[in-house]
N, CA, C and O atoms as CSV, one atom per row, in Angstrom:
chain,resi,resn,atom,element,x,y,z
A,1,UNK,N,N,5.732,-5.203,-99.760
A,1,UNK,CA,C,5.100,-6.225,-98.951
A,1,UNK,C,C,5.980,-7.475,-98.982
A,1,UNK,O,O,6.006,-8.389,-99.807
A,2,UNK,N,N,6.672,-7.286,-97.902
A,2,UNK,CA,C,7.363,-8.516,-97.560
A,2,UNK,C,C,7.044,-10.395,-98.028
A,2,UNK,O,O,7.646,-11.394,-98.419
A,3,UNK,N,N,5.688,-9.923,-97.644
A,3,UNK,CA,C,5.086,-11.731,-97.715
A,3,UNK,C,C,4.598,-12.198,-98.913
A,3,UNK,O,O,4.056,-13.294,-99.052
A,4,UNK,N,N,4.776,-11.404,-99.760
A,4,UNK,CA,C,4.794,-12.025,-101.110
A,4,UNK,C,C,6.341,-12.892,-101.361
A,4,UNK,O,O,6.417,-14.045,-101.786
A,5,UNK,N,N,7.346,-12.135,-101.034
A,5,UNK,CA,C,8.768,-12.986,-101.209
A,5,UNK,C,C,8.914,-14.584,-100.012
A,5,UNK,O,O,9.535,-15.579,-100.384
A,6,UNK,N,N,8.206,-14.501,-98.598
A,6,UNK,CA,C,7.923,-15.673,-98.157
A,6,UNK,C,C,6.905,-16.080,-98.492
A,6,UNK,O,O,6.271,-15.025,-98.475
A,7,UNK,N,N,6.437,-16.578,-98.700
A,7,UNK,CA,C,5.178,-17.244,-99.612
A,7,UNK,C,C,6.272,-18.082,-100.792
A,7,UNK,O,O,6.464,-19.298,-100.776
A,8,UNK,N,N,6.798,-17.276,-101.612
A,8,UNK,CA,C,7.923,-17.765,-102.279
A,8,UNK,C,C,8.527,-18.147,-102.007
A,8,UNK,O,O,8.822,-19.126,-102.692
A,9,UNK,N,N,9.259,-17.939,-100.983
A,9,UNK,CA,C,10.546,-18.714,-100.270
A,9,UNK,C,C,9.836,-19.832,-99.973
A,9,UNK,O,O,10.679,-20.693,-100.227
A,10,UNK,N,N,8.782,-20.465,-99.578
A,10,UNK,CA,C,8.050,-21.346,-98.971
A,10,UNK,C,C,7.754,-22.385,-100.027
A,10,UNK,O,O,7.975,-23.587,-99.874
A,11,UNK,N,N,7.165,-21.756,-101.258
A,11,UNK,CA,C,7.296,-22.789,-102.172
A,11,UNK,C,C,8.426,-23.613,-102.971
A,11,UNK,O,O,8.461,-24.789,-103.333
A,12,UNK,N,N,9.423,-22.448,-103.120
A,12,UNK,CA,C,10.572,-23.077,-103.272
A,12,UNK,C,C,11.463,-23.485,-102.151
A,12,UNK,O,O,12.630,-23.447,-102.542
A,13,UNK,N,N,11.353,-23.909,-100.751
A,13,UNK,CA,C,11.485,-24.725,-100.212
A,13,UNK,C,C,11.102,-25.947,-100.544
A,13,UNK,O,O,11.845,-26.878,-100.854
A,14,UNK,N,N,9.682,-25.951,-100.467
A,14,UNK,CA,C,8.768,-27.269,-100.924
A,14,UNK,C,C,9.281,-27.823,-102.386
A,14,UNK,O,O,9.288,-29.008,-102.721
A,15,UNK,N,N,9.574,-27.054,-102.934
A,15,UNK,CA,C,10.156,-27.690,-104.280
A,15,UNK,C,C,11.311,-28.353,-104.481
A,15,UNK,O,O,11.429,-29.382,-105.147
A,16,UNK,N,N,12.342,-27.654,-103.793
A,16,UNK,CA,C,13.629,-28.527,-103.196
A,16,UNK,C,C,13.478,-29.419,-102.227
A,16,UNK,O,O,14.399,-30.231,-102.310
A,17,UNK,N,N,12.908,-29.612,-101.529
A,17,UNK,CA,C,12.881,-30.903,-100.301
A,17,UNK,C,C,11.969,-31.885,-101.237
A,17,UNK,O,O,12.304,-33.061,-101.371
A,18,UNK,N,N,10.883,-31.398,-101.835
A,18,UNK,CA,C,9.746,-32.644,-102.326
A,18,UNK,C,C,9.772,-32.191,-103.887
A,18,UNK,O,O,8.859,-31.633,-104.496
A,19,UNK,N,N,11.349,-32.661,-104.496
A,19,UNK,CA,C,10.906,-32.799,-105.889
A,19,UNK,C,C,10.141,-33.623,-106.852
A,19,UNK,O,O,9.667,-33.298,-107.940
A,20,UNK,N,N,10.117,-34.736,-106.239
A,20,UNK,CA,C,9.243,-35.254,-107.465
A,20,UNK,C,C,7.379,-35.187,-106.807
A,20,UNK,O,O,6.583,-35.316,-107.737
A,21,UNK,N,N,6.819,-35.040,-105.640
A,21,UNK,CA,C,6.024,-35.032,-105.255
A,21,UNK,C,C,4.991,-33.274,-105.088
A,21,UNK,O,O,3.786,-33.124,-104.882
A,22,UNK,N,N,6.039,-32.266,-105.273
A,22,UNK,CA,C,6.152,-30.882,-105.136
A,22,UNK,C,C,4.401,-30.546,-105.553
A,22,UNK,O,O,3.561,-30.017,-104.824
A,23,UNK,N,N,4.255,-30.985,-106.766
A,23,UNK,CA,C,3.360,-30.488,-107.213
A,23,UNK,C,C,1.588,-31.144,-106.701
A,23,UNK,O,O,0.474,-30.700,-106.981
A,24,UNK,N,N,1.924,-32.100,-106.040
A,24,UNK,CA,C,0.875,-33.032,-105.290
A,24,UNK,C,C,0.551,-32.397,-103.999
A,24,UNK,O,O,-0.134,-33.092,-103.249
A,25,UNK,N,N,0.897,-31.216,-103.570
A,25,UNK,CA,C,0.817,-30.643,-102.524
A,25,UNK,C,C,-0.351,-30.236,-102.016
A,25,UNK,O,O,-0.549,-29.064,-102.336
A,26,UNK,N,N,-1.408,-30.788,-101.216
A,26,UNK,CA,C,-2.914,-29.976,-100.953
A,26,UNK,C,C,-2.983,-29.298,-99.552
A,26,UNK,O,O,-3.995,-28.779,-99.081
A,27,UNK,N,N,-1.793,-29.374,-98.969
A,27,UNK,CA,C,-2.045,-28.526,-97.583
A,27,UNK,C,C,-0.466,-28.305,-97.073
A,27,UNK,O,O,0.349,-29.219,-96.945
A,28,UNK,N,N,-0.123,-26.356,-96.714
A,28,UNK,CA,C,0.756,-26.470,-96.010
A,28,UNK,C,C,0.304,-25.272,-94.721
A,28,UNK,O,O,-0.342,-24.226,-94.650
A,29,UNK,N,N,1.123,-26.204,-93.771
A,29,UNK,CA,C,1.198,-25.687,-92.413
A,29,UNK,C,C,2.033,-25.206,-91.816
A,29,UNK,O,O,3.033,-25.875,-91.555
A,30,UNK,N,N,1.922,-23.934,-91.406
A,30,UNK,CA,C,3.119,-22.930,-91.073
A,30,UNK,C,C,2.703,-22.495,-89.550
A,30,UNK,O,O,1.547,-22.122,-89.349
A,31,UNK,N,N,3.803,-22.553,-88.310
A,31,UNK,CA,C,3.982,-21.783,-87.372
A,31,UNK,C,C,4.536,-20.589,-87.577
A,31,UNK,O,O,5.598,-20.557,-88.199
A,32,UNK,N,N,3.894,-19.272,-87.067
A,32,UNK,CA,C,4.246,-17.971,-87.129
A,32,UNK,C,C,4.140,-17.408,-85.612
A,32,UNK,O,O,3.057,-17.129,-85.097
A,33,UNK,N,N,5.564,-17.253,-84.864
A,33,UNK,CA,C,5.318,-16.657,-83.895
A,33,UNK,C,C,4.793,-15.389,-83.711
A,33,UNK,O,O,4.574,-14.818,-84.779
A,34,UNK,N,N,4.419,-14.528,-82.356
A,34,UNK,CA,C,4.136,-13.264,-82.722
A,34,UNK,C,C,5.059,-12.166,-83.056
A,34,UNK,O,O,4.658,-11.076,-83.464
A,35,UNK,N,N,6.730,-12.568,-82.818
A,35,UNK,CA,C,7.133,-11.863,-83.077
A,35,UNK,C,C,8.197,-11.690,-84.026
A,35,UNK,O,O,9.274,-11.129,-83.827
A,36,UNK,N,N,7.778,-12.237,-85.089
A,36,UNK,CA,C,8.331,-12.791,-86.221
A,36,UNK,C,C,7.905,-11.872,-87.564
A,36,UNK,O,O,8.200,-12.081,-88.741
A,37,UNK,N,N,7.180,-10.876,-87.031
A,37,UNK,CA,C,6.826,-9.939,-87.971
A,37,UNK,C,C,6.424,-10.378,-89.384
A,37,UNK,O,O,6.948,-10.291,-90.494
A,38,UNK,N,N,5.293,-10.879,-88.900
A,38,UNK,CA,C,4.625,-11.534,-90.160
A,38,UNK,C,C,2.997,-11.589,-89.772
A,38,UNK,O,O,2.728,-12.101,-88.686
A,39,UNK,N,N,2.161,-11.210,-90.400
A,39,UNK,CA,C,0.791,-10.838,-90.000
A,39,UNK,C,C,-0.352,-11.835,-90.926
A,39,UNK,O,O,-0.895,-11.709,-92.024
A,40,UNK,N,N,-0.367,-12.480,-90.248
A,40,UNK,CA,C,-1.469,-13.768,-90.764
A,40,UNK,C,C,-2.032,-13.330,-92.180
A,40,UNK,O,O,-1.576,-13.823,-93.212
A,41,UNK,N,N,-3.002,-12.418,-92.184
A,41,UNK,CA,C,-3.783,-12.236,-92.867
A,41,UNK,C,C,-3.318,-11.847,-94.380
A,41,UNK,O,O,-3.770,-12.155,-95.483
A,42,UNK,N,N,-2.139,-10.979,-93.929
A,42,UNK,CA,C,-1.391,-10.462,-95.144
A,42,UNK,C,C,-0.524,-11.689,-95.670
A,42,UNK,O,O,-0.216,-11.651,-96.861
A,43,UNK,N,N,-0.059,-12.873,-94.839
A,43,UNK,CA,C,0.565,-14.090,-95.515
A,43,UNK,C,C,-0.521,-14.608,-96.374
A,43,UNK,O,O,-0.101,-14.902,-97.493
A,44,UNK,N,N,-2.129,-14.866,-96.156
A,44,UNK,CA,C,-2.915,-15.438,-96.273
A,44,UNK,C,C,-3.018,-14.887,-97.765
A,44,UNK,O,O,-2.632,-15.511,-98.753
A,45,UNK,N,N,-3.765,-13.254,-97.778
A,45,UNK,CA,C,-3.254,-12.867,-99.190
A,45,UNK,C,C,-2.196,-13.127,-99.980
A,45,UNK,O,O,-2.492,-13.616,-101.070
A,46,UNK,N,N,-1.095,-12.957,-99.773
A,46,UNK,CA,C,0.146,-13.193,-100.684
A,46,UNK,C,C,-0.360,-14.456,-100.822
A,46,UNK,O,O,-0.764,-14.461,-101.985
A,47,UNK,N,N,-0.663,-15.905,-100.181
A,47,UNK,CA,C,-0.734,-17.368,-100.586
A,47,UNK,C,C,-1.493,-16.830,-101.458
A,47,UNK,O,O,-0.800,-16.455,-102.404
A,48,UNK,N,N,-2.769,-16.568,-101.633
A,48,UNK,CA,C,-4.357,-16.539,-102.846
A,48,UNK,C,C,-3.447,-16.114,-103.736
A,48,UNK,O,O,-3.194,-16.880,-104.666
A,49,UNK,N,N,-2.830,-14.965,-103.674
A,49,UNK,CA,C,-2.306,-14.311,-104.974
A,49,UNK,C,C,-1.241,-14.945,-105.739
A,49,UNK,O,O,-0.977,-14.772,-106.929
A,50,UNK,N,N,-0.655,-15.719,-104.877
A,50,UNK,CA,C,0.962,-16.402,-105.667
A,50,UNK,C,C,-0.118,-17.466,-106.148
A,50,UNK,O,O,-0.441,-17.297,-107.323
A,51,UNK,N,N,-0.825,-18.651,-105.427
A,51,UNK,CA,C,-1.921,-20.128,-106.205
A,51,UNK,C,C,-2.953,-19.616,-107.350
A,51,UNK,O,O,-3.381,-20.409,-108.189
A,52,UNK,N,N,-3.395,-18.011,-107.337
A,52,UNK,CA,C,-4.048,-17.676,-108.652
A,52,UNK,C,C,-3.294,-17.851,-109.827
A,52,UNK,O,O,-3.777,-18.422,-110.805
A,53,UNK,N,N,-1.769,-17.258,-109.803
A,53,UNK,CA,C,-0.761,-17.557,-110.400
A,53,UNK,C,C,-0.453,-18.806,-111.100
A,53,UNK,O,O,-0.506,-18.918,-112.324
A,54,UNK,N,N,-0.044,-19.990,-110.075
A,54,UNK,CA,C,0.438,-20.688,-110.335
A,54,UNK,C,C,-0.743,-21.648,-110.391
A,54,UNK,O,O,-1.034,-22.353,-109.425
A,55,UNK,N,N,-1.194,-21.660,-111.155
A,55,UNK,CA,C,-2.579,-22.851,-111.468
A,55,UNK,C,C,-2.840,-24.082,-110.741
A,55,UNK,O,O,-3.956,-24.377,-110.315
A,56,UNK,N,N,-1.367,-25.095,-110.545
A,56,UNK,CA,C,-1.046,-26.202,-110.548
A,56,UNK,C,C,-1.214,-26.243,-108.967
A,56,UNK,O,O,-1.039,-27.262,-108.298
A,57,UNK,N,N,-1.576,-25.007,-108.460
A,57,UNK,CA,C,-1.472,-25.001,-106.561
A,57,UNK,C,C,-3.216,-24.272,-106.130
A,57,UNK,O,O,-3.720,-23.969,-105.049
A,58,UNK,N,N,-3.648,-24.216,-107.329
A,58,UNK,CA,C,-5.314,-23.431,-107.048
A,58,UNK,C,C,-5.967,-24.591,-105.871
A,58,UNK,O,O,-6.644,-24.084,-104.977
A,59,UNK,N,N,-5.801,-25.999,-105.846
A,59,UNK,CA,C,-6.651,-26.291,-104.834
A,59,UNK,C,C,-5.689,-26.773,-103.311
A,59,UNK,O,O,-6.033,-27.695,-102.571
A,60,UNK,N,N,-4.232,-25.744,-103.066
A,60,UNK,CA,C,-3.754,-26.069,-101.995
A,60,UNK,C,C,-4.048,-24.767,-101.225
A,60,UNK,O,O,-4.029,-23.631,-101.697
A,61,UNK,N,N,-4.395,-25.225,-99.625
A,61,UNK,CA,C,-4.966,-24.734,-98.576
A,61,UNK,C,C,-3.349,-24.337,-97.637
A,61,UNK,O,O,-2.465,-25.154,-97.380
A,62,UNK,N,N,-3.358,-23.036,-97.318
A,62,UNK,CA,C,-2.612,-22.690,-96.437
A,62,UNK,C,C,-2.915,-22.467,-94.839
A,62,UNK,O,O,-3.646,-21.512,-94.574
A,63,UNK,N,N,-2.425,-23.254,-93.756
A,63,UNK,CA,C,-3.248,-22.990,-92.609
A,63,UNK,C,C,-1.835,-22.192,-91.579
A,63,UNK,O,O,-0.641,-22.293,-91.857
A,64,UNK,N,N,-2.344,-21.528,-90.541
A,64,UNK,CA,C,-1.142,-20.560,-90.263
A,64,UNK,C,C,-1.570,-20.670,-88.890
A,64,UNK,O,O,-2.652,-20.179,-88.569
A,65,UNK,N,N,-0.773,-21.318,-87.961
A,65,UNK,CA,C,-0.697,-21.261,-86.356
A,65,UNK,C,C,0.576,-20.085,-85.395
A,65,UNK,O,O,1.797,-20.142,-85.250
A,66,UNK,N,N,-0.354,-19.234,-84.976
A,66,UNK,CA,C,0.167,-18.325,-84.168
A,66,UNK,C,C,1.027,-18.791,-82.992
A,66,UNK,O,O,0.332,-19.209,-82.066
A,67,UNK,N,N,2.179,-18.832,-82.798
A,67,UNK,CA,C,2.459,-19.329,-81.628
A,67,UNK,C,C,3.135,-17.928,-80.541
A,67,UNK,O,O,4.041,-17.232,-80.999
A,68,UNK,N,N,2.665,-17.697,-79.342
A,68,UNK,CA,C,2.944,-16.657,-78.244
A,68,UNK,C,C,4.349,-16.857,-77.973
A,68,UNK,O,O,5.194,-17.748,-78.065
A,69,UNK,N,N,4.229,-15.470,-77.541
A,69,UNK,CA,C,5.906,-15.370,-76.875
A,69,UNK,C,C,6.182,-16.022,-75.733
A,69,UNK,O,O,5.401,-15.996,-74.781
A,70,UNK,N,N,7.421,-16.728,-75.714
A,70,UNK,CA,C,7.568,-17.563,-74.567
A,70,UNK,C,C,9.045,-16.792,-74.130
A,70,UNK,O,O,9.744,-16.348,-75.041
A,71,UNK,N,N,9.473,-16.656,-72.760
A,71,UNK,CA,C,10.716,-16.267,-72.402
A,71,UNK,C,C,10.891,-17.280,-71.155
A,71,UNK,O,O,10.082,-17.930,-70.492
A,72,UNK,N,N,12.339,-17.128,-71.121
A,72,UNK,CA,C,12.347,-17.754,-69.747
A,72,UNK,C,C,12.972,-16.900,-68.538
A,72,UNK,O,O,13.905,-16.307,-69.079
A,73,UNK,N,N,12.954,-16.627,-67.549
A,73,UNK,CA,C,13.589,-16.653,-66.176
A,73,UNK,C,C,14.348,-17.532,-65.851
A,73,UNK,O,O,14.238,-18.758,-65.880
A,74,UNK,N,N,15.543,-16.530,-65.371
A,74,UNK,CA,C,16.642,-17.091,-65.145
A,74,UNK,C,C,16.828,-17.185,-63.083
A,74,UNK,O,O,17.741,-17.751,-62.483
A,75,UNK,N,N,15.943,-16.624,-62.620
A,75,UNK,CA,C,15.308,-16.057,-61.527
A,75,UNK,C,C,14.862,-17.797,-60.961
A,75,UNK,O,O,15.627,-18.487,-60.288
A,76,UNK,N,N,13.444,-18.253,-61.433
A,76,UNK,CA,C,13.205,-19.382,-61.403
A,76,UNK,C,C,12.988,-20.313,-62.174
A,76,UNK,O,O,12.192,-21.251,-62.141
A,77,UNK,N,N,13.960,-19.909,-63.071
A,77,UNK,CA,C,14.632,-21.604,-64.165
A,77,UNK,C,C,13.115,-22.243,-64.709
A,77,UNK,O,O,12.873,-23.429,-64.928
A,78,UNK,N,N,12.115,-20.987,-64.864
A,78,UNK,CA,C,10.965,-21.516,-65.753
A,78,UNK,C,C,10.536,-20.562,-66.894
A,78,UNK,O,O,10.705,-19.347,-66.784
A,79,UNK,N,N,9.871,-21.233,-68.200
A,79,UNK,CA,C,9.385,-20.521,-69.121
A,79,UNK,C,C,7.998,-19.771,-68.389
A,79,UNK,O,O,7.349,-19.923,-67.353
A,80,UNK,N,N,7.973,-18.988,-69.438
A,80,UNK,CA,C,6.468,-18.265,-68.774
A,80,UNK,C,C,6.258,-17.183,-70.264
A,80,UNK,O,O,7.181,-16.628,-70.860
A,81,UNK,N,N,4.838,-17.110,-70.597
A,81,UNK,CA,C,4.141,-16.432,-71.628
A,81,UNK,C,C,4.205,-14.797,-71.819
A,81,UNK,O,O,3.513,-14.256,-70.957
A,82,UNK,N,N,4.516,-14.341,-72.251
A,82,UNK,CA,C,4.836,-12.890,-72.538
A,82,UNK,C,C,3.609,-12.465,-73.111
A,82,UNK,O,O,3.356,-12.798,-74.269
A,83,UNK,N,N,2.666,-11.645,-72.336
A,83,UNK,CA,C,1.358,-10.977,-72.685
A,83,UNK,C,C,1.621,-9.666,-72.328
A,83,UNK,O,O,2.222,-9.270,-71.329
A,84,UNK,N,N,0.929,-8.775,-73.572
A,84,UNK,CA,C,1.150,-7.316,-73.475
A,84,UNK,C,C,2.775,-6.696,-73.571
A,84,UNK,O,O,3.265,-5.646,-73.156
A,85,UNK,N,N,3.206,-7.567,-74.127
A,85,UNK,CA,C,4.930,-7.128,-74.284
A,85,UNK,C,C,5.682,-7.073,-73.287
A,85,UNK,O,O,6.860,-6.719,-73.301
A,86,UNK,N,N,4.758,-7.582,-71.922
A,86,UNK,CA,C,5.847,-7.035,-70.539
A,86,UNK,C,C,6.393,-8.598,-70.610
A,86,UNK,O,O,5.661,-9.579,-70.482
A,87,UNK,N,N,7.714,-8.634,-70.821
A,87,UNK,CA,C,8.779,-9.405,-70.166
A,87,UNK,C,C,9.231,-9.708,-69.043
A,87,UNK,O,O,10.418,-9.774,-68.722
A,88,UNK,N,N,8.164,-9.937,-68.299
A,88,UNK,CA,C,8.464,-9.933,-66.733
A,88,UNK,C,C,7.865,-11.719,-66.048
A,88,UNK,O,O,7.045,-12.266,-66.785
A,89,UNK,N,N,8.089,-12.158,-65.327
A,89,UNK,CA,C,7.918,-13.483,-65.075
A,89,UNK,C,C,7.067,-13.258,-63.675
A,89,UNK,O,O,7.159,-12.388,-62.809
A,90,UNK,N,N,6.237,-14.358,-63.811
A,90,UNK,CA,C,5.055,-14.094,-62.520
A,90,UNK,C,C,5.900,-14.248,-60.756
A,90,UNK,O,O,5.237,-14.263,-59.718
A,91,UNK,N,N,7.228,-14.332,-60.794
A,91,UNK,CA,C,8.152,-14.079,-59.400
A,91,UNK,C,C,8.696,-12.741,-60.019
A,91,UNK,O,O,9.888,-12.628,-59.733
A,92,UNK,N,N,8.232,-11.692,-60.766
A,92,UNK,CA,C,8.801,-10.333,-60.617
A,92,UNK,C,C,9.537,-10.533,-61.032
A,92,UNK,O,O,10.325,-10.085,-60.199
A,93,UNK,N,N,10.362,-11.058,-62.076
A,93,UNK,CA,C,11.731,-10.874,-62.435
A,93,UNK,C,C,11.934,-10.299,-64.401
A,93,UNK,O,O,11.463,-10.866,-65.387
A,94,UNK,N,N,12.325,-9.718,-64.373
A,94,UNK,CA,C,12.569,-9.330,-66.141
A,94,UNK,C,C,13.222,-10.327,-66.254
A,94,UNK,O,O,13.923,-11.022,-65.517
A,95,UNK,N,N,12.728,-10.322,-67.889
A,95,UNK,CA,C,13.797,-11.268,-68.682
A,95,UNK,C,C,13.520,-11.067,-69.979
A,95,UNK,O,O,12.378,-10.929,-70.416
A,96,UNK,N,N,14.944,-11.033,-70.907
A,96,UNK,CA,C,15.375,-11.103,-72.038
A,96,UNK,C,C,15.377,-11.984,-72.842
A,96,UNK,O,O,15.368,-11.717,-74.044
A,97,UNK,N,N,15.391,-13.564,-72.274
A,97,UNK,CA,C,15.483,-14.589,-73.434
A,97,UNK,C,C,14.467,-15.429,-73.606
A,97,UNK,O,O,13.879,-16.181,-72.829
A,98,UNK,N,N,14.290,-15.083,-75.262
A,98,UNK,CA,C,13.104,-15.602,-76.013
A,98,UNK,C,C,13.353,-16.915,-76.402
A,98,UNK,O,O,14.221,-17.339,-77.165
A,99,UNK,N,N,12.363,-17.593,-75.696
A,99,UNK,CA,C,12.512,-19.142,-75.975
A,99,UNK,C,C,11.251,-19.538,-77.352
A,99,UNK,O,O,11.024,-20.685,-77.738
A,100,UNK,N,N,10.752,-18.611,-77.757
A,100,UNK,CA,C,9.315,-19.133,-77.987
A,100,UNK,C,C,8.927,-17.582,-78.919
A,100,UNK,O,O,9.124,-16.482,-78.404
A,101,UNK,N,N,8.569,-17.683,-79.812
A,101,UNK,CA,C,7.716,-16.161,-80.482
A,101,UNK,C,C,8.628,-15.571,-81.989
A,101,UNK,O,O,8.125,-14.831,-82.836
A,102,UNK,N,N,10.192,-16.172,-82.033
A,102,UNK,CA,C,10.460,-15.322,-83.113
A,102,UNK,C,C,10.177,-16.251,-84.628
A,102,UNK,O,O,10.426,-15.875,-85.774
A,103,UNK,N,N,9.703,-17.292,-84.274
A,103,UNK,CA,C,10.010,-18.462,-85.553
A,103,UNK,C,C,9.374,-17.913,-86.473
A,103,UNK,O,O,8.773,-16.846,-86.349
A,104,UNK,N,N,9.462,-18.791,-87.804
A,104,UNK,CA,C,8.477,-18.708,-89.380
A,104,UNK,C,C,8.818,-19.709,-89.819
A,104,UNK,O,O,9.681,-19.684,-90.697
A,105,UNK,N,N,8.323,-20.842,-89.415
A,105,UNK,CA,C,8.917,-22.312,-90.085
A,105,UNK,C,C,7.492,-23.225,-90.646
A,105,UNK,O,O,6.350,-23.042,-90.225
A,106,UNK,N,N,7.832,-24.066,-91.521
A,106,UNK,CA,C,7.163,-24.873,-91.940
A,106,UNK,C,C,6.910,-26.416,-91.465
A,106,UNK,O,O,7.669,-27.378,-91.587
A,107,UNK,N,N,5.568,-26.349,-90.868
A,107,UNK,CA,C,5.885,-27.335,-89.665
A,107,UNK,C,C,4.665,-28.650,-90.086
A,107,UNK,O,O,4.304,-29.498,-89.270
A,108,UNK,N,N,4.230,-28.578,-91.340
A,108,UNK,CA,C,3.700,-29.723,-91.894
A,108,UNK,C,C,3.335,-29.137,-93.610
A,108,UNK,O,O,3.033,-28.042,-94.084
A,109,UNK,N,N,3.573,-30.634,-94.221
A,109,UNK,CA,C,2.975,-30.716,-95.963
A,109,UNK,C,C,2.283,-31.603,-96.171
A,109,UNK,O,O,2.663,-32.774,-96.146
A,110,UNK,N,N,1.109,-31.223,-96.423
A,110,UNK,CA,C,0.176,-32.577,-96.947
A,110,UNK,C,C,0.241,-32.492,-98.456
A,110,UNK,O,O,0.323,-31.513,-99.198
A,111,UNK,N,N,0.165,-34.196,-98.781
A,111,UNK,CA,C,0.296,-33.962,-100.105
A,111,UNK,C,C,-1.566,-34.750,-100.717
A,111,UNK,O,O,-2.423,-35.022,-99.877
A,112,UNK,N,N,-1.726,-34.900,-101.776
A,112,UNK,CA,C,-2.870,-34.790,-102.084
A,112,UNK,C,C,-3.008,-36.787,-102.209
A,112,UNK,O,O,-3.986,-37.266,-102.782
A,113,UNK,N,N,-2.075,-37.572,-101.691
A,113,UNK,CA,C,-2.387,-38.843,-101.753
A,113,UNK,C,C,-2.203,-39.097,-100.231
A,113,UNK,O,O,-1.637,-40.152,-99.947
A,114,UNK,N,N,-2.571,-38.340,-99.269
A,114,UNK,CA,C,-2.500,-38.340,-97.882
A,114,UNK,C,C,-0.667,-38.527,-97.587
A,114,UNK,O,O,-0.052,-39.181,-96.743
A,115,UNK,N,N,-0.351,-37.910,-98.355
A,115,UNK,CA,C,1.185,-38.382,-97.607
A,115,UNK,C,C,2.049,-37.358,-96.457
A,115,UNK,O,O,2.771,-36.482,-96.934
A,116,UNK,N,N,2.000,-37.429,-95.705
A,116,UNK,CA,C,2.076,-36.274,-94.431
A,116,UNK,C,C,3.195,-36.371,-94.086
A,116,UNK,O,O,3.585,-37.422,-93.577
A,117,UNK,N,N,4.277,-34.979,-94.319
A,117,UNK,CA,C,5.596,-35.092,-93.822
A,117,UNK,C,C,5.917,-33.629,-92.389
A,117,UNK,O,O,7.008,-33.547,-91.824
């Protein structure tokens, strides 16, 4: 299970960017596109299981925003939403480039004295 090692990677991110504050941490916020092969629920477990662990993180909250596949057309020079896997743009045109859907980034840290980065 993959998402036990991100979950990790995630905290030791947070530990290197926010060393002296690291441990003040009460909320992190993660974008997960859909096609980033990462499944909410199973991140959600790995978080409970790594903060049972680590004591010092039992009252930090993990929140996880799905973000859709976005591609663009090169046809008419606009993004457009990729539903049902068809890659096709509402003027009929296929397309290959993913603007939007492969990320796994960390896109907010709250820390427990309201300090929001």
């Amino acid at each position: 299970m993959h998402e036990i090692a991100i979950v990790k990677d995630i905290f030791s991110t947070l530990e290197q960017a926010y060393p002296e504050t690291y441990e003040n941490i009460s909320k992190i916020k993660i974008q997960a596109g859909l096609l980033c092969n990462v499944q909410p629920i199973l991140i959600q477990n790995a978080f409970e299981a790594f903060v049972l662990e680590e004591s010092r993180f039992r009252e930090t909250e993990l929140e996880i925003e799905l973000l859709p596949i976005i591609a663009y057309c090169k046809s008419c020079t606009s993004n457009f939403e990729v539903r049902f896997h068809k890659f096709v743009c509402s003027c009929g045109q296929p397309s290959d480039q993913i603007v939007q859907g492969e990320e796994l980034r960390i896109s907010q840290v709250i820390f427990n004295d309201q300090i929001t980065i």
